[in-house]
ChimeraX commands (.cxc) that place a marker at each C-alpha (Angstrom):
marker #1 position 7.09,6.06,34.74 radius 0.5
marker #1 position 5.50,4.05,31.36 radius 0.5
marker #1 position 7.88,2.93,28.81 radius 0.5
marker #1 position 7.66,4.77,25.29 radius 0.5
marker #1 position 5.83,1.44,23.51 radius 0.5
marker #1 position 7.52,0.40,19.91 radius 0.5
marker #1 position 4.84,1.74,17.21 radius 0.5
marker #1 position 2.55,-1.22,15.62 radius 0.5
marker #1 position 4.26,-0.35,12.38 radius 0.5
marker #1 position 7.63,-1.15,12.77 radius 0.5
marker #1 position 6.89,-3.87,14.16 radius 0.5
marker #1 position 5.29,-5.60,11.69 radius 0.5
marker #1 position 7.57,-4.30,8.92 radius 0.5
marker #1 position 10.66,-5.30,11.02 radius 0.5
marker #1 position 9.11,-8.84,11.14 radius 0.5
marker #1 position 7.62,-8.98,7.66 radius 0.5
marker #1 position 11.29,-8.03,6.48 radius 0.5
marker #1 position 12.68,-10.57,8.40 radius 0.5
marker #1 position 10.20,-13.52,7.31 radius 0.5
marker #1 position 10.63,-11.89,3.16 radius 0.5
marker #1 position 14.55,-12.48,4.05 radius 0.5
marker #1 position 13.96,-15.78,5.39 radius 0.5
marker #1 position 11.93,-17.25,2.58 radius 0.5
marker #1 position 12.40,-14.95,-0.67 radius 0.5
marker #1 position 15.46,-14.17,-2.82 radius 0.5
marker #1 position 16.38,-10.05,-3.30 radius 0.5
marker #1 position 14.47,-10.13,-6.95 radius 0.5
marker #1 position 11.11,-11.20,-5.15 radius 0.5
marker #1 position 11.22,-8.91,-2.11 radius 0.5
marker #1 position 12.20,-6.89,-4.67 radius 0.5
marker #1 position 9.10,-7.04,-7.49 radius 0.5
marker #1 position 6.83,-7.15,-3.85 radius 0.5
marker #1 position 8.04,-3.86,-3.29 radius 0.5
marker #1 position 7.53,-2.30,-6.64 radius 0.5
marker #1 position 4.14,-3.67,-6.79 radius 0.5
marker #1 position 3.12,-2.04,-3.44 radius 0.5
marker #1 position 4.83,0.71,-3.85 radius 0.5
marker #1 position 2.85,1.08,-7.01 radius 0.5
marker #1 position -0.56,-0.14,-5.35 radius 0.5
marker #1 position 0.26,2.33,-2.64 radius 0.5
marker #1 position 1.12,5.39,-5.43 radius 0.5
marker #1 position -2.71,4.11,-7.06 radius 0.5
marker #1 position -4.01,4.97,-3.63 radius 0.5
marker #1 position -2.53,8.30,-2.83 radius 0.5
marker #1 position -3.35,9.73,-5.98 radius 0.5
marker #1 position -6.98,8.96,-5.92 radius 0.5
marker #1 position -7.29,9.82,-2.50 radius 0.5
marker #1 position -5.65,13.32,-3.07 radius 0.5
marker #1 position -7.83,13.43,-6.49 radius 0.5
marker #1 position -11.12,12.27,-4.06 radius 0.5
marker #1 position -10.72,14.32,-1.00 radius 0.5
marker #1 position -7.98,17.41,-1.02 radius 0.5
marker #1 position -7.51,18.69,-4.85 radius 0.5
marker #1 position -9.04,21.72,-4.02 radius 0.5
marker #1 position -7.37,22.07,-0.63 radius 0.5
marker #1 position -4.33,21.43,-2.26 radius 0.5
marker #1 position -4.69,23.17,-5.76 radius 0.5
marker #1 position -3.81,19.62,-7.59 radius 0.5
marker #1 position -4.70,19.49,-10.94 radius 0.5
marker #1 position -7.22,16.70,-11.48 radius 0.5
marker #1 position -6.01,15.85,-14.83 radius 0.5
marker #1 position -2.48,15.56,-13.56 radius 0.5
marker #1 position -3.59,13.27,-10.75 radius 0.5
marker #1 position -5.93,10.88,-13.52 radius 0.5
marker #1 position -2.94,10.12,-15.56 radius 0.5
marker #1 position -0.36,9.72,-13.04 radius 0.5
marker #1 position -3.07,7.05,-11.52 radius 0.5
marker #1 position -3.57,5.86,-15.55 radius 0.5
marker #1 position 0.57,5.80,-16.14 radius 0.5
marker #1 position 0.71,3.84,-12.59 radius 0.5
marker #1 position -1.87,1.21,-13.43 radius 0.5
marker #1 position -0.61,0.63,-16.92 radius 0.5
marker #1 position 2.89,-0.34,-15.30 radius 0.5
marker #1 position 1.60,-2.62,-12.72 radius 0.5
marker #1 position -0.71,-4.14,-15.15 radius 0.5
marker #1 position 2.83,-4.63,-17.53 radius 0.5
marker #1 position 4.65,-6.06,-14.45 radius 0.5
marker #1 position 2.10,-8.24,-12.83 radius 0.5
marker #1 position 1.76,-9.85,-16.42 radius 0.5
marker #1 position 5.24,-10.65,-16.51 radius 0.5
marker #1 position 5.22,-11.87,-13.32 radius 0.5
marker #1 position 2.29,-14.63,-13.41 radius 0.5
marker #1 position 4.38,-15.72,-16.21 radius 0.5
marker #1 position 7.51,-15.94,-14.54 radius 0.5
marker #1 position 6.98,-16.27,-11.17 radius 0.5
marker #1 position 3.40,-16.42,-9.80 radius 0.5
marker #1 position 3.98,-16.55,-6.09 radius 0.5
marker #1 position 5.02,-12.72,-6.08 radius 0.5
marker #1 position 1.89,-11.96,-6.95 radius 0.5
marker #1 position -0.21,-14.87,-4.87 radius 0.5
marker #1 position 2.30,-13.51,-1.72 radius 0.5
marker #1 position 1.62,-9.84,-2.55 radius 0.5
marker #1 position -2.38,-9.99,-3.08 radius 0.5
marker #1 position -2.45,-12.36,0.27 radius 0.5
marker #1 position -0.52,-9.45,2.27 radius 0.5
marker #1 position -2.53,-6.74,0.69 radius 0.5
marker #1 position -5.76,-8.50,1.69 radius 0.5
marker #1 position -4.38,-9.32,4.93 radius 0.5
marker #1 position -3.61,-5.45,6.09 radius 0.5
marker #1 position -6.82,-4.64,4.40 radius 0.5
marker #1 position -8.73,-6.68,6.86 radius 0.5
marker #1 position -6.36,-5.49,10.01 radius 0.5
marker #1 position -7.48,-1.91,8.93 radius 0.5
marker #1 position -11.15,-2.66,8.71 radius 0.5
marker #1 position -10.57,-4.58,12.19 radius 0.5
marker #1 position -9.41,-1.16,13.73 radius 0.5
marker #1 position -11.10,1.10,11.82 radius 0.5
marker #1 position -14.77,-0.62,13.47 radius 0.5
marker #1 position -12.57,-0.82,16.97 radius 0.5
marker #1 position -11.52,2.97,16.69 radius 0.5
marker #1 position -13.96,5.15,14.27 radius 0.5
marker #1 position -13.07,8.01,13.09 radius 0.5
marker #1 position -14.58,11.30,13.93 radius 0.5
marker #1 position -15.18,14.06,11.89 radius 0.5
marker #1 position -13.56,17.21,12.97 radius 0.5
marker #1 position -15.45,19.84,14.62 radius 0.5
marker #1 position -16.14,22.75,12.79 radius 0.5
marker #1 position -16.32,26.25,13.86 radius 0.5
marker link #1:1,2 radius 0.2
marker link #1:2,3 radius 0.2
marker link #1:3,4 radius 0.2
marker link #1:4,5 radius 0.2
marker link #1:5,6 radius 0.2
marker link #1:6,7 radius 0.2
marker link #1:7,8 radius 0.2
marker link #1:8,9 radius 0.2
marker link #1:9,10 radius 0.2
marker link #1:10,11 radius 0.2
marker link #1:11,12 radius 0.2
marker link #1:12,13 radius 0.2
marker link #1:13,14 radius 0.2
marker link #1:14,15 radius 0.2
marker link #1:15,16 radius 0.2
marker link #1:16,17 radius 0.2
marker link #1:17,18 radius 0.2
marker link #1:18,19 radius 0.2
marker link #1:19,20 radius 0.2
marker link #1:20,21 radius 0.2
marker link #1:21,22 radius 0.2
marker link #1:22,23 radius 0.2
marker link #1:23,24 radius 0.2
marker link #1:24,25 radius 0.2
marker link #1:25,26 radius 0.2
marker link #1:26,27 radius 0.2
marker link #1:27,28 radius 0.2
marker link #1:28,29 radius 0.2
marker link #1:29,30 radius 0.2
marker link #1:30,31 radius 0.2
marker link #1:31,32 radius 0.2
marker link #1:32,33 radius 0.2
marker link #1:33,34 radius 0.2
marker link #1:34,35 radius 0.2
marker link #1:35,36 radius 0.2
marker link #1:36,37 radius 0.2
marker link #1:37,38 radius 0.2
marker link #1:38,39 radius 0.2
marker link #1:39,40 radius 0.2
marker link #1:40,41 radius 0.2
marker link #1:41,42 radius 0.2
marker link #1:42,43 radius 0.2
marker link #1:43,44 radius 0.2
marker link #1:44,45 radius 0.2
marker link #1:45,46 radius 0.2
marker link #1:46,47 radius 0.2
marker link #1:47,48 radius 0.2
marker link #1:48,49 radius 0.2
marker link #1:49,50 radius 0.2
marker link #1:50,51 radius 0.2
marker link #1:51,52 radius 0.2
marker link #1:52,53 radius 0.2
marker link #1:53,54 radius 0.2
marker link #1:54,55 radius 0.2
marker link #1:55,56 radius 0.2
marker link #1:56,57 radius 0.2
marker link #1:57,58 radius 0.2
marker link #1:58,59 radius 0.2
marker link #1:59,60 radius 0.2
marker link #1:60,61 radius 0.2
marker link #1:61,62 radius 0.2
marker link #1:62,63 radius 0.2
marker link #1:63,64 radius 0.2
marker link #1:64,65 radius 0.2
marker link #1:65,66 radius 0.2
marker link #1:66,67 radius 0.2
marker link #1:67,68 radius 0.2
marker link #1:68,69 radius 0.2
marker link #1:69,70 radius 0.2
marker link #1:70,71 radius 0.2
marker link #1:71,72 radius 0.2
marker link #1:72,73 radius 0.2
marker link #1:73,74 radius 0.2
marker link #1:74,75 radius 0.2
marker link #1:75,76 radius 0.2
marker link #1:76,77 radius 0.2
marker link #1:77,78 radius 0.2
marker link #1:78,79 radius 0.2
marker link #1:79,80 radius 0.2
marker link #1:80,81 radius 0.2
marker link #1:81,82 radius 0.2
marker link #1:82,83 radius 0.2
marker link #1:83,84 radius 0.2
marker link #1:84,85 radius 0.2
marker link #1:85,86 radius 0.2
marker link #1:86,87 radius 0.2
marker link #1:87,88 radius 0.2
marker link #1:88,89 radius 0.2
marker link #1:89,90 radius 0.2
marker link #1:90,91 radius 0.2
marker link #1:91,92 radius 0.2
marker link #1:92,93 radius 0.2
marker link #1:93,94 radius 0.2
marker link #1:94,95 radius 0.2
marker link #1:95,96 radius 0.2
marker link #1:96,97 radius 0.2
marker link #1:97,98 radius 0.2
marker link #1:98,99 radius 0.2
marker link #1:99,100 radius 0.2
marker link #1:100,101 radius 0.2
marker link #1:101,102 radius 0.2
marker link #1:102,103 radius 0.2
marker link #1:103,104 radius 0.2
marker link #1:104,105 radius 0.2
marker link #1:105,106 radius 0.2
marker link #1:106,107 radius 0.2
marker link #1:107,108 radius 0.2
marker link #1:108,109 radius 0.2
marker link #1:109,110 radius 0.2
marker link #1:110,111 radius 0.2
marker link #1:111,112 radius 0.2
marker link #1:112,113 radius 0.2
marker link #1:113,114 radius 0.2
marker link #1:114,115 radius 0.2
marker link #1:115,116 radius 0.2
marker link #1:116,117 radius 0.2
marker link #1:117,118 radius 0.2
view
C-alpha cells in the first residue's frame, strides 16, 4: 500500500512562506505578492490571448488592455519600490528566475506531448 506523496507545490510554498516569515516584515511579503500576483495576471492573459481566445470566445482587445492596465501598475509599483525598498524587487526577480529555471529543468526532464487528434 504506497502513501499518497505531498504535491511538489505545497511544499515549496509551505517552505517559501515559512523562510518570507522568517526574514521579511508583512509589507514585504506583502508587495512580493502583489508583484507576482501581477507577473502571474501578465502571464495568463497573454497565454489565453496566444493560445485559447478562440476556444474560449475572449475578446482580444479585452485581453491587450487588461495585460496593458496590469503592466502599467507593476511598472508604478516596482518604481516605488526601488526607491523605497529595493530588496523586494532584487528578492522577487531572484525567485522568479529561480522557478523559471526549475520549470525549464522539468520541462527538458518531462516534455510535453501534443495531444492526439482524431
Amino acid at each position: 500500500m504506497h502513501a499518497c506523496p505531498v504535491p511538489s507545490a505545497l511544499v515549496y510554498t509551505v517552505v517559501l512562506g515559512l523562510l518570507l516569515t522568517a526574514f521579511f516584515d508583512l509589507s514585504r511579503i506583502a508587495a512580493l505578492g502583489i508583484i507576482f500576483y501581477l507577473v502571474m495576471d501578465v502571464a495568463i492573459h497573454w497565454g489565453v490571448w496566444r493560445h485559447l481566445r478562440d476556444e474560449i470566445g475572449a475578446r482580444p482587445s479585452i485581453l491587450i488592455i487588461a495585460i496593458i492596465f496590469d503592466l502599467l501598475v507593476l511598472t508604478g509599483f516596482i518604481w516605488v519600490k526601488v526607491k523605497a525598498d529595493p530588496l523586494v524587487i532584487i528578492v522577487a526577480a531572484t525567485v522568479m528566475l529561480a522557478i523559471l529555471l526549475v520549470e525549464v529543468l522539468f520541462l527538458r526532464r518531462h516534455p510535453i506531448e501534443a495531444p492526439h487528434q482524431h
